[in-house]
C-alpha positions as semicolon CSV with decimal commas, in nm:
position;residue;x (nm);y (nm);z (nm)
1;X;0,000;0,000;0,000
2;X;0,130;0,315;-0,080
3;X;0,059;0,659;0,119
4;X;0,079;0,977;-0,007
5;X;0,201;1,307;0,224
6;X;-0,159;1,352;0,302
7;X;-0,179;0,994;0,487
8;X;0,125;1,088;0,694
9;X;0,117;1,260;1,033
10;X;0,312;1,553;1,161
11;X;0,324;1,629;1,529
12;X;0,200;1,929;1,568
13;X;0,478;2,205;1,678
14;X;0,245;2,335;1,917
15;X;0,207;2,062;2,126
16;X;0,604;2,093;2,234
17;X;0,587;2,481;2,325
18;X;0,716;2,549;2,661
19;X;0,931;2,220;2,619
20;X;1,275;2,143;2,727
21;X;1,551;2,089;2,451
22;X;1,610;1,797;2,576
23;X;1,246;1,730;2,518
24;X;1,285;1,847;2,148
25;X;1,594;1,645;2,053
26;X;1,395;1,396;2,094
27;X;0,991;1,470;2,021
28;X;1,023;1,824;1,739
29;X;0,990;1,728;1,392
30;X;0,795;1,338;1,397
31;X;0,650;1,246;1,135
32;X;0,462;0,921;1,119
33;X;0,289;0,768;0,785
34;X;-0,034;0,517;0,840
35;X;0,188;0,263;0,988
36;X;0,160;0,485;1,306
37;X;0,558;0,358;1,400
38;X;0,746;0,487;1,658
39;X;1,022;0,511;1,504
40;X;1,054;0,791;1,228
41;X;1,034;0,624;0,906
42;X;1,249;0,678;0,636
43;X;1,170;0,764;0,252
44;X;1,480;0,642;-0,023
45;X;1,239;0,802;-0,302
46;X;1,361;0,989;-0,595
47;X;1,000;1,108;-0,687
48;X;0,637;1,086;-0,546
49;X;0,302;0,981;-0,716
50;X;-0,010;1,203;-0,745
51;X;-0,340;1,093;-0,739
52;X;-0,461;1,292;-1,103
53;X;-0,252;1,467;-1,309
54;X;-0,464;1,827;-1,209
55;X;-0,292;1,712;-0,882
56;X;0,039;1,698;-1,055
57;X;0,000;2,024;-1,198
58;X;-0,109;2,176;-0,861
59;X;0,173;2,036;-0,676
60;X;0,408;2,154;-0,945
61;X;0,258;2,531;-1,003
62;X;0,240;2,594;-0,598
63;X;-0,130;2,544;-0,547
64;X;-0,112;2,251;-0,347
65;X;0,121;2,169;-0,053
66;X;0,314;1,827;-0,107
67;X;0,597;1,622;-0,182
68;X;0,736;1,689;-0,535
69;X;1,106;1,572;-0,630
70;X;1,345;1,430;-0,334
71;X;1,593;1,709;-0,438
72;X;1,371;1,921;-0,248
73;X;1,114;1,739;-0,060
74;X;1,123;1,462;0,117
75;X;0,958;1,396;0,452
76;X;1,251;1,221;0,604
77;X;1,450;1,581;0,532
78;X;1,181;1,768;0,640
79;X;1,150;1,564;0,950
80;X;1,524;1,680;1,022
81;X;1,487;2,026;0,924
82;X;1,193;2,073;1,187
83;X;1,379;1,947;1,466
84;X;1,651;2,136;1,400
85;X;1,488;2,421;1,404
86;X;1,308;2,377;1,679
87;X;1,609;2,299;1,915
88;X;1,776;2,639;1,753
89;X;1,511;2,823;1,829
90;X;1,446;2,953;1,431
91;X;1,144;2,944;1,229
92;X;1,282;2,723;0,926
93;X;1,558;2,513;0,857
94;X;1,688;2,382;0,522
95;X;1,947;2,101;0,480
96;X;2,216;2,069;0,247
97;X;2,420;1,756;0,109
98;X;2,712;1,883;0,376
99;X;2,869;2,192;0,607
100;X;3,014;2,371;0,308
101;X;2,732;2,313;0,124
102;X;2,474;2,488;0,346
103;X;2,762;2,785;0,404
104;X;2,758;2,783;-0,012
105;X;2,395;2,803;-0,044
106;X;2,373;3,094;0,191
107;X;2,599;3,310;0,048
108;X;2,493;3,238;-0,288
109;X;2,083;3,300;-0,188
110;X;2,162;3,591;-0,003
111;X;2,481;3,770;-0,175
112;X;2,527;3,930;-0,544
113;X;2,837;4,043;-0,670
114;X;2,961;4,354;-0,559
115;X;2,861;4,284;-0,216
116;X;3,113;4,290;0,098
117;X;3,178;4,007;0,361
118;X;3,396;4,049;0,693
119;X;3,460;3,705;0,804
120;X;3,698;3,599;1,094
121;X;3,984;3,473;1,085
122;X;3,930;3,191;1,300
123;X;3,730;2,999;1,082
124;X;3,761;2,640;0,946
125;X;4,043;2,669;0,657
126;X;3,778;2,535;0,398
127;X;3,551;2,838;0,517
128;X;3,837;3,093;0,443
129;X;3,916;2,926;0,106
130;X;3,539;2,934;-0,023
131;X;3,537;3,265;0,079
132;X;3,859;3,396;-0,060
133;X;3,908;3,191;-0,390
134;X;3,573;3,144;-0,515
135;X;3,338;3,385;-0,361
136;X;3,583;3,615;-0,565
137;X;3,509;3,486;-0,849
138;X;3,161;3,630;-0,835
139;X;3,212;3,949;-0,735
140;X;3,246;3,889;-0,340
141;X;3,504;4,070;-0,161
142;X;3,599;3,926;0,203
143;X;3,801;4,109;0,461
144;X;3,969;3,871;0,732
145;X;3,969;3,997;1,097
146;X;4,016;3,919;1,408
147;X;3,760;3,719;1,564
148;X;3,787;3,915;1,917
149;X;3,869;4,255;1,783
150;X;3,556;4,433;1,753
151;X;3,717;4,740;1,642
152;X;3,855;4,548;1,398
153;X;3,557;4,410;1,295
154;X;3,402;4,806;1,278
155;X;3,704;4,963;1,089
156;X;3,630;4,682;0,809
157;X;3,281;4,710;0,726
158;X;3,160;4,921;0,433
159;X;2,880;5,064;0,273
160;X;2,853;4,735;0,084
161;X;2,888;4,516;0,334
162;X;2,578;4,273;0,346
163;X;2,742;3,972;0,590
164;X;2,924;3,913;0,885
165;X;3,028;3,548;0,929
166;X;3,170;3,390;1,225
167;X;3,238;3,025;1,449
168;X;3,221;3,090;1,755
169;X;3,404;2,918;1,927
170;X;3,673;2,921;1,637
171;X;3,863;2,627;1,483
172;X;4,111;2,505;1,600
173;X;4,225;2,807;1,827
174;X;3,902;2,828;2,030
175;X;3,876;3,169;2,051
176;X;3,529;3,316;2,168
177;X;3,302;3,621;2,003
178;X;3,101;3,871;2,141
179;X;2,789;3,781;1,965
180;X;2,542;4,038;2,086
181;X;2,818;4,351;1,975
182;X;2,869;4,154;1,626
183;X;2,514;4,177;1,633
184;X;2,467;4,491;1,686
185;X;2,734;4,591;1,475
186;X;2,589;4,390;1,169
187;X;2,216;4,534;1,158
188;X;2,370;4,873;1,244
189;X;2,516;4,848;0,905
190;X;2,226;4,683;0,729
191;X;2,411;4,348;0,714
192;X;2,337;3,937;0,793
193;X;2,498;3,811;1,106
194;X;2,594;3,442;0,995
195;X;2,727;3,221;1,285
196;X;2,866;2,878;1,250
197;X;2,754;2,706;1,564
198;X;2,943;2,378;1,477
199;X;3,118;2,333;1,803
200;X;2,886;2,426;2,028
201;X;2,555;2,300;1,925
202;X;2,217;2,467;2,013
203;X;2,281;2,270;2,344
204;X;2,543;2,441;2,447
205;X;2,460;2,806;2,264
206;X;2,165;2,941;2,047
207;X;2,316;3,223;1,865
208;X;2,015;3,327;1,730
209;X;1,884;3,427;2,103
210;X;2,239;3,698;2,097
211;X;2,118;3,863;1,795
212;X;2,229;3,624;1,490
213;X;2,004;3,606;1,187
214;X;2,127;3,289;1,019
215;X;2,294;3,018;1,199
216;X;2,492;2,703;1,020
217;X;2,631;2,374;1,108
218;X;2,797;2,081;0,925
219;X;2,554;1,813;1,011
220;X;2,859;1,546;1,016
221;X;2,994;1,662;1,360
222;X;2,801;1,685;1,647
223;X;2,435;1,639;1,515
224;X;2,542;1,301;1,408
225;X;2,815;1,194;1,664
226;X;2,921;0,910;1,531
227;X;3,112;1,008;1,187
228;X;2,863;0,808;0,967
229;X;2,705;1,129;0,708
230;X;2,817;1,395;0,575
231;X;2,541;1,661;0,568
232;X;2,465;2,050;0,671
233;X;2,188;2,260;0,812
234;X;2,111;2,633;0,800
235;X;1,826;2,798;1,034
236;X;1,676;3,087;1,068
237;X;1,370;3,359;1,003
238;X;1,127;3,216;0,681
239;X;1,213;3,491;0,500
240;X;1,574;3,416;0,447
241;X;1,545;3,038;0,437
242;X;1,311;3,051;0,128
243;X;1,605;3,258;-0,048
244;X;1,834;2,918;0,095
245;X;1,582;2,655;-0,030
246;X;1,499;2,854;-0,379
247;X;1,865;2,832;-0,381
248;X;1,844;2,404;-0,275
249;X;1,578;2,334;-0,507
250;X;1,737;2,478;-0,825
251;X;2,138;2,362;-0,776
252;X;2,045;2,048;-0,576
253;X;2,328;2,045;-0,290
254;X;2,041;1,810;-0,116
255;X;2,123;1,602;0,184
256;X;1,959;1,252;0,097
257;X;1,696;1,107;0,294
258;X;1,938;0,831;0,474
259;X;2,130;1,103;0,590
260;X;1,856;1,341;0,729
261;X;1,716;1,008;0,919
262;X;2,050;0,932;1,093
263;X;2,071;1,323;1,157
264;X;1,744;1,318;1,295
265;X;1,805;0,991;1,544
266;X;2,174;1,158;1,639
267;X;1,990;1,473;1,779
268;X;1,795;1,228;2,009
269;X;2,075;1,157;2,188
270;X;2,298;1,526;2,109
271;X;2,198;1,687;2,489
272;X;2,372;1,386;2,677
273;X;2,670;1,331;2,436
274;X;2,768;1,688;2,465
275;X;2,789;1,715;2,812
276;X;2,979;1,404;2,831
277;X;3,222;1,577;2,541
278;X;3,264;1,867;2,775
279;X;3,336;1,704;3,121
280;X;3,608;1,507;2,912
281;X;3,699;1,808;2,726
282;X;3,790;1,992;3,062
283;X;3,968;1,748;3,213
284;X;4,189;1,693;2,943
285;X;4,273;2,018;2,868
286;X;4,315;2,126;3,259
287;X;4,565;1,779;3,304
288;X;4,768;1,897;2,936
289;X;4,788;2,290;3,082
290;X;4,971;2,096;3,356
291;X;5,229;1,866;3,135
292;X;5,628;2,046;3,067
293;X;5,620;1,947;2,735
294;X;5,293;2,174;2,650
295;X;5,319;2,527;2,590
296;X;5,009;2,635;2,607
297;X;4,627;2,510;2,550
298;X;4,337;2,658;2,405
299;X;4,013;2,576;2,569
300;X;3,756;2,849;2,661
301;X;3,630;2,618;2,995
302;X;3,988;2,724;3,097
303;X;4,037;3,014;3,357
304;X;4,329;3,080;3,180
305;X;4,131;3,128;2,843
306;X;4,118;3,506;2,743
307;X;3,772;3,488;2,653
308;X;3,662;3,217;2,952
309;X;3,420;3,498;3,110
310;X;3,246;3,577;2,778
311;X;3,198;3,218;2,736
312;X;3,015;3,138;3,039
313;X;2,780;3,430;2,994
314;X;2,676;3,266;2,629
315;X;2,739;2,927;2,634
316;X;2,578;2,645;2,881
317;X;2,915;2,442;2,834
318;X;3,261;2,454;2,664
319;X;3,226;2,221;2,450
320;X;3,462;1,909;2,338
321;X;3,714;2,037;2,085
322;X;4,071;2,155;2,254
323;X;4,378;2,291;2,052
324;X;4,735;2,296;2,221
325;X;5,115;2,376;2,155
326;X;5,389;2,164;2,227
327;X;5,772;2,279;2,246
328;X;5,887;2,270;1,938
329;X;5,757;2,219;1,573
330;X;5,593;2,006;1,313
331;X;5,853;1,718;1,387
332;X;5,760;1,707;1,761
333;X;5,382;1,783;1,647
334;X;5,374;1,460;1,455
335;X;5,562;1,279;1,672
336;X;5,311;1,312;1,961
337;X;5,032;1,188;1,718
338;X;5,197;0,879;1,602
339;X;5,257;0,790;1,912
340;X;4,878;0,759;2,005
341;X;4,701;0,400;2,000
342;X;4,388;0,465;2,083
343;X;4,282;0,861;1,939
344;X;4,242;0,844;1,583
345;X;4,412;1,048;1,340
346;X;4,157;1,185;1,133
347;X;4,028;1,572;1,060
348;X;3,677;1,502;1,153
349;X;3,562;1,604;1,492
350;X;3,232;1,590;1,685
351;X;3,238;1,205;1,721
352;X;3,228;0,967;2,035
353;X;3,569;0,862;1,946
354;X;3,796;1,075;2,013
355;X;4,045;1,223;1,706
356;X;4,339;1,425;1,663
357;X;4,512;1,563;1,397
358;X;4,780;1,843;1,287
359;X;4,564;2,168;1,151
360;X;4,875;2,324;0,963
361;X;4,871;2,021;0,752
362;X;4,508;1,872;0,701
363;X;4,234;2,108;0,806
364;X;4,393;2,452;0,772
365;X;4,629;2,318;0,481
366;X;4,545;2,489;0,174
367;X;4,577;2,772;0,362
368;X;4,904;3,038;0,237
369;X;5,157;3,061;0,499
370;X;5,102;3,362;0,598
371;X;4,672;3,306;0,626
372;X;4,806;3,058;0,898
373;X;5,030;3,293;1,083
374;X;4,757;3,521;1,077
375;X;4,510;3,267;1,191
376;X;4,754;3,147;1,431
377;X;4,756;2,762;1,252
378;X;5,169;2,733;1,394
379;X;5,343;2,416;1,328
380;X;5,343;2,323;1,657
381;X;4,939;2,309;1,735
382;X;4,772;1,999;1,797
383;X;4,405;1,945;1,742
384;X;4,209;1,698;1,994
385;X;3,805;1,608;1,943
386;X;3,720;1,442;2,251
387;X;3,521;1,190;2,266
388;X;3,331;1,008;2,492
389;X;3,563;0,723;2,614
390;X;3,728;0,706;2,967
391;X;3,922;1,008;3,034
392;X;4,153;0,759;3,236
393;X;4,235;0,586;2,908
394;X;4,237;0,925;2,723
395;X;4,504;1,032;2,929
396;X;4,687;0,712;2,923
397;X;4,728;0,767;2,574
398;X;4,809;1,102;2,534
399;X;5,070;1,034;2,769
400;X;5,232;0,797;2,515
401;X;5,315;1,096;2,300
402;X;5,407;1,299;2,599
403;X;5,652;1,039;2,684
404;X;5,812;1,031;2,351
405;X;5,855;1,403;2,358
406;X;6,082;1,317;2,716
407;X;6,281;1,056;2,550
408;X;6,385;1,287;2,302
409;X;6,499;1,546;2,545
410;X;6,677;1,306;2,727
411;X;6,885;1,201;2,445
C-alpha cells in the first residue's frame, strides 16, 4: 500500500511549546505515515506519485502543498529540518548535502556580486578558502579579521557590506566572540549576522537568542556523533530560508533522505553526548595545561582562556574540541600523534571517538603561509576532538606521545 504526504502525520509544533531541549531532541519534527511507528520512518524516493494529473499540476505550479522531487522534498528531510529548528530556536531550517554546502547556499541566496563580507579569521580553513578563492570569483570581496577585535571588525565594514560570518568558538584556536556587539554591529550596518555554531551546538549556545540572523552547522559533527554522514543545516527567520531553499531546489546540494534520518536519530541523543564531550573536554585540557612538554592550551572552559568569562555568559558548556602547543615544531607535532594507539588520526571532529590531527597540515592546509600565521595555525598546534571514552584511558594515551617528547629530550 502506498501513502501519499496527506496519509502521513506531523506532530504538531504546538504541542512541544514550553518544552525542554532535551524534550525536542527527541519529540520536534515526527513524522509518522499510516503505519503509526514509533520510530521515524524513512523515505529512499527519488519522486512521489499524485493521485490525477490536475494534482500533478497543482503540486508543481504551488497550489497545493506536497511532496514533489526528493531534491527538495522529502519527509525524512523535512523531518530533520523541523527538529533542527526547533532545538535552535528559528522558524525554518533547510538542509544541504554537507557543512560547506549549506555555508555555499547561503551566500549564494543571499549575496550578489559587488557585495562585501567580513569574516573571521578563526574559521575552518575550507571556510576561508570558499570565501577567498571562489566567492571572488563572483564578485564577493571578504576582509579577514580578528575574531575578538571588535574594532577590527568596525574599521572593516563598508557601505557594501551585506554579511558578517563567524564560528564561535573558532577552529582550531578556540577563541570566543562577542555575539550580541557583532550583532549589533551587523544590523547597524544593514548586514546578515551568519554564525557557524558547529562546536557548540544549540545545546550548548543558540546564537540566534544573541542577535544572529542565520545560523549554520555541518551536520557530520556533532548532530550526528558518530562520523557516519556527511550533511549541513542552516536555520533561521522564513524569509531568508526561502532565499536558501529557492537556492536548494534549483542547484540540488540536497542532503539525501538516509542522511537526514541518521541526523534526525543523532539529535535524540545530542543533549547527553555533549555534556559528556565537555566534562572530558575539561579534564583533558586542565591535566595537558599541567604537562612540561605543552606550551600552552586553548580551551575556553579554561580560567586561563582570554575569553573564559564571555563564554560562560553565552554558552551552557565549553564544548569538546581543545587545541594545544607543544615545544617545538611540526617534527615534535607529529611525533606526539603517532605515538597515540587509541585517538584516531583523522580531521573530523564531533564524534564519540575521540580524534586528533595536525591543523597546519590537514584542516587549515590549503591555507598560504602567511593566512596561517595570521590565523595562528603554527606548526606546533595539535588538534584533539574528545570523545566520549574514559578520560583515564584518554590520558593514558596522550601520555604515550608525551613520553616520547621526554625521550627525546633526554637524548
Amino acid at each position: 500500500m502506498t501513502f501519499h504526504r496527506e496519509e502521513t502525520v506531523r506532530i504538531p509544533e504546538s504541542d512541544l511549546e514550553g518544552m525542554s531541549l532535551d524534550t525536542l531532541a527527541v519529540r520536534a519534527g515526527q513524522l509518522r505515515t499510516g503505519q503509526l511507528e514509533h520510530s521515524d520512518a524513512i523515505f529512499p524516493t527519488s519522486s512521489f506519485v499524485y493521485g490525477s494529473a490536475a494534482q500533478a499540476a497543482a503540486r508543481f505550479g504551488g497550489e497545493e502543498s506536497g511532496n514533489i522531487y526528493s531534491r527538495f522534498t522529502n519527509p525524512t528531510v523535512q523531518a530533520f529540518e523541523g527538529r533542527i529548528a526547533a532545538m535552535e530556536g528559528g522558524e525554518r531550517a533547510v538542509a544541504t548535502a554537507s557543512g560547506m554546502a549549506a555555508i555555499l547556499s547561503t551566500c549564494i541566496a543571499l549575496l550578489k556580486g559587488g557585495d562585501h563580507v567580513v569574516c573571521s579569521r578563526g574559521v575552518f580553513g575550507t571556510t576561508n578558502v570558499l570565501f577567498q578563492k571562489y566567492m571572488a570569483k563572483f564578485g564577493v570581496e571578504t576582509t579577514f579579521v580578528s575574531l575578538t577585535d571588535t574594532r577590527e571588525w568596525a574599521s572593516a565594514v563598508r557601505p557594501e557590506t551585506r554579511m558578517l560570518f563567524i564560528e564561535t568558538p573558532s577552529n582550531p584556536l578556540c577563541e570566543v566572540a562577542d555575539m550580541a556587539a557583532l550583532a549589533s554591529l551587523a544590523h547597524n550596518n544593514n548586514a546578515l549576522f551568519v554564525v557557524d555554531n558547529c562546536f557548540c551546538t544549540p545545546v550548548l549556545q543558540r546564537p540566534l537568542e544573541h542577535g544572529a540572523d542565520i545560523v549554520i552547522h555541518s551536520a557530520t559533527k556533532y548532530l550526528d556523533g558518530q562520523g557516519r554522514c556527511v550533511g549541513g543545516v542552516v536555520v533561521g527567520p522564513e524569509k531568508l530560508m526561502e532565499e536558501v531553499y529557492g537556492f536548494l531546489r534549483s542547484a540540488g546540494p540536497t542532503m539525501s533522505p538516509f542522511n537526514a534520518w541518521v541526523f534526525h536519530k543523532g539529535l535524540e541523543t545530542l543533549p547527553i553526548r555533549m555534556r559528556a564531550h565537555c566534562d572530558n573536554a575539561l579534564e583533558l585540557a586542565t591535566w595537558l595545561e599541567q604537562q612540561p612538554e605543552v606550551e600552552r592550551v586553548y580551551y575556553a572552559g579554561l580560567e586561563s582562556h582570554p575569553q573564559h568569562a564571555l563564554a560562560k555568559s553565552q554558552q551552557k558548556g565549553f564544548g569538546g574540541v581543545l587545541s594545544f602547543c607543544l615545544k617545538g615544531g611540526r617534527e615534535e607535532a607529529w611525533k606526539f600523534i603517532d605515538a597515540t594507539r587509541m585517538i584516531s588520526i583523522t580531521a573530523n571532529l564531533g564524534d564519540v571517538k575521540t580524534t586528533i590531527t595536525h591543523p597546519a597540515t590537514t584542516t587549515h592546509g590549503r591555507l598560504s603561509p602567511e593566512d596561517k600565521s595570521r590565523a595562528g595555525i603554527t606548526e606546533n598546534l595539535i588538534r584533539l576532538s574528545v570523545g566520549i571514552e574514559a578520560i583515564e584511558d584518554l590520558k593514558t594515551d596522550l601520555y604515550r606521545g608525551l613520553q616520547v617528547l621526554q625521550n627525546a629530550s633526554n637524548t
